[in-house]
N, C-alpha and C positions, 0 to 999 in steps of 0.2 A: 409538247406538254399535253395536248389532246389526247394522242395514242398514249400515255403514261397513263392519264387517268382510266381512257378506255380497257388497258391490260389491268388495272388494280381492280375494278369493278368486275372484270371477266373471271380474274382471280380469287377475286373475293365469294363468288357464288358456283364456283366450279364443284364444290360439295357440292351445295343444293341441286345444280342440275345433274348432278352423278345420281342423287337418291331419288329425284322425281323422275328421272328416264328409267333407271332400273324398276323403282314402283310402278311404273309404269306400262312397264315390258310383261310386269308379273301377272299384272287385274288385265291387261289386254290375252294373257294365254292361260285367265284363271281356271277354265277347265283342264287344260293340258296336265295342269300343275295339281288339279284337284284342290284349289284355295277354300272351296266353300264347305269341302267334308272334313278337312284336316282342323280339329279342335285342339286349342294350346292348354297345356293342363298346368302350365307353370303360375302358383299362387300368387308373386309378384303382379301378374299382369291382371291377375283378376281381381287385385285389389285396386290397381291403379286407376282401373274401368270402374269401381266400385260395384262387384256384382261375388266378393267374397266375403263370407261376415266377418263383422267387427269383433263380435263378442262370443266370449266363451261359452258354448252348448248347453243345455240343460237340460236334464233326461230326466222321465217318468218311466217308469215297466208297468203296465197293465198288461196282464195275464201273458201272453206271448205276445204284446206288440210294445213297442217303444216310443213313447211322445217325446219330440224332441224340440224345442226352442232353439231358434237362431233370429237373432235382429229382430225380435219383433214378429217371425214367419214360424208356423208352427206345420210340424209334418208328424205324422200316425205311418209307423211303418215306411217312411221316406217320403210318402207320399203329400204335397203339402197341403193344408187345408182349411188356414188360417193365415190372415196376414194383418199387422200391426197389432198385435197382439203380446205382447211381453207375459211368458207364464210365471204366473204365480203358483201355481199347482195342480195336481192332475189325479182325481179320486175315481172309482167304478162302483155303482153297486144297481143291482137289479138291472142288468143287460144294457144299463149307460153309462158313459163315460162323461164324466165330467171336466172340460179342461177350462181352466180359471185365470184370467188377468184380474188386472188392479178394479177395472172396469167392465168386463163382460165375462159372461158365464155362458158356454157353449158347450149343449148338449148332443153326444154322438152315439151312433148305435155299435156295436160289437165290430162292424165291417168295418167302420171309418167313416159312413155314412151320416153327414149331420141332417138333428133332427129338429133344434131350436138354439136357438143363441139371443138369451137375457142380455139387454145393453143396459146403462145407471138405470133407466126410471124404472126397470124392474126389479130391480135388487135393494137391498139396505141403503141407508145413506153412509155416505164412507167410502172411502177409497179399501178394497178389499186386499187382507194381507196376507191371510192362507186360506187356506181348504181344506177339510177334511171330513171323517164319517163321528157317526154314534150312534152309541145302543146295537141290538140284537137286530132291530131290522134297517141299520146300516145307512143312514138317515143323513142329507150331504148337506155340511155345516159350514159356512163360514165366518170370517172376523173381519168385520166391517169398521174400521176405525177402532175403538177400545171393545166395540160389543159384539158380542157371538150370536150369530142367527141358525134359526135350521129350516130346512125347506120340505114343504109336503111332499108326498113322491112323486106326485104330477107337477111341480116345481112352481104352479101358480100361487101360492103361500109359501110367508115365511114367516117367524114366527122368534122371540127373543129367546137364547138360553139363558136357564139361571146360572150365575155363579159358579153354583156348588156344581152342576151338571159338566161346565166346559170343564174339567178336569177327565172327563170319561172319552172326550173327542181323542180319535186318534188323527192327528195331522199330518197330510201329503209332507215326505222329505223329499227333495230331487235327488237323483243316484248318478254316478259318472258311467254314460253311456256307452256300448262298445266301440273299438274303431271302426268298425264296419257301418255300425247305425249311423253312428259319425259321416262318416265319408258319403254314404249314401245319402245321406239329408241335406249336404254341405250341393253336392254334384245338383241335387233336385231344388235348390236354392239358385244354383247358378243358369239353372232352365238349359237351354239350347249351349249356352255358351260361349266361348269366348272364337271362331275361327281365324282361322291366317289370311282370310281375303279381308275379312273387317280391319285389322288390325295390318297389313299392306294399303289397304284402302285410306287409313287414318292416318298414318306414314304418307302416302301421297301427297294427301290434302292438308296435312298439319296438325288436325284434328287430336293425334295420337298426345300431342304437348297442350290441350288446351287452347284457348283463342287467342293467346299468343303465338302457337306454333300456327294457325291459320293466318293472322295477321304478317309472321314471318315471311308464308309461302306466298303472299300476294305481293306481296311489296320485293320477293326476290321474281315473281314475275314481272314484274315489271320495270326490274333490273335488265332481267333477260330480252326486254320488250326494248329498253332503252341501248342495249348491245348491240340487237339487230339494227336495228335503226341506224346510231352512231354509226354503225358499221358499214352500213351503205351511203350513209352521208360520207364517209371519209373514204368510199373508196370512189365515189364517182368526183368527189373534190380534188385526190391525185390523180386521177386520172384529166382533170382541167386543166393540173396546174404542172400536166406534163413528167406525173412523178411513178 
């Protein structure tokens, strides 16, 4: 009755010791293998890690460069330069760029270079809904709840429009950005990345399934811990009992 139980319990975690010896084998020869340079480019995994965005792109074109919203993270040219940030819209005039949330107004130079970034107490009251210019000298306007503001061009004033005037604003529309701009802002989102030693590493320890799968991995050690064991009790017990 003993060895029956012993064989089902041996049985029962003969997967897990298959995947934590081969895991194992792999992070002890992870140079050989090159685990730390080989990055996984499959979208699956990088959602599963959480380090792919959720939400559909959103693209500005200022003059040859491209702003692009993902989650919150915003990249000028791929490069990222904002983060929690959701764009509202993204205007340029007199050598800056303007890119806009609900909440913060961040001004940048022609490089990508920021130069100030407005948070609430310096802006309208209101949660901001767009952005855009007016008039001849291109004057950056936005709508703060029902009402239209515009700002000096040193941006420390702002100033209520009338009415009759916000009909002359032109408003940021977002445009659907190239795949390229795409991919590259997606990749510069994902930083370093996802490699095959992290993700053998996580496979080892359980981690890869959440703290369940860690919780699995400890408790099948100690399956393994109580194999050995049994296993010496029962062999030096037949060996007493003459068997």
């Amino acid at each position: 009755m003993r060895l029956r139980w012993h064989r089902r319990v041996g049985l029962s975690l003969a997967l897990v010791f298959v995947f934590v010896v081969a895991t194992g084998l792999l992070l002890n020869h992870a140079e050989d293998f090159e685990l730390r340079s080989r990055v996984l480019k499959a979208d699956w995994l990088h959602r599963w890690y959480g380090i792919q965005p959720k939400g559909s792109p959103v693209g500005y074109k200022v003059d040859d460069a491209w702003i692009i919203g993902l989650d919150g993270s915003v990249f000028i040219n791929s490069r990222p330069v904002l983060d929690g940030m959701p764009l509202v819209g993204v205007v340029s005039t007199r050598n800056v760029v303007a890119v806009v949330s609900a909440d913060v107004l961040a001004l940048f130079a022609a490089d990508g270079t920021l130069i100030e970034r407005l948070s609430r107490e310096s802006l309208p009251p209101g949660a901001i809904a767009r952005v855009g210019l007016r008039g001849g000298a291109r004057a950056v306007v936005i709508q703060a709840g029902e009402e239209v503001f515009e700002f000096s061009p040193d941006f420390l004033n702002w100033s209520p429009v009338r009415p009759s005037d916000a009909d002359t604003v032109f408003w940021s529309v977002p445009l659907e950005p190239p795949a390229d701009a795409v991919a590259a802002a997606i990749k510069a989102f994902r930083g370093e990345g996802l490699t095959m030693h992290r993700l053998v590493m996580d496979i080892h320890s359980g981690r890869f399934f959440g703290k369940a799968g860690v919780w699995f991995v400890d408790l099948s050690a100690f399956g393994l811990l109580f194999l050995a064991l049994s296993g010496v009790w029962y062999a030096i017990a037949g060996r007493r009992n003459g068997q």
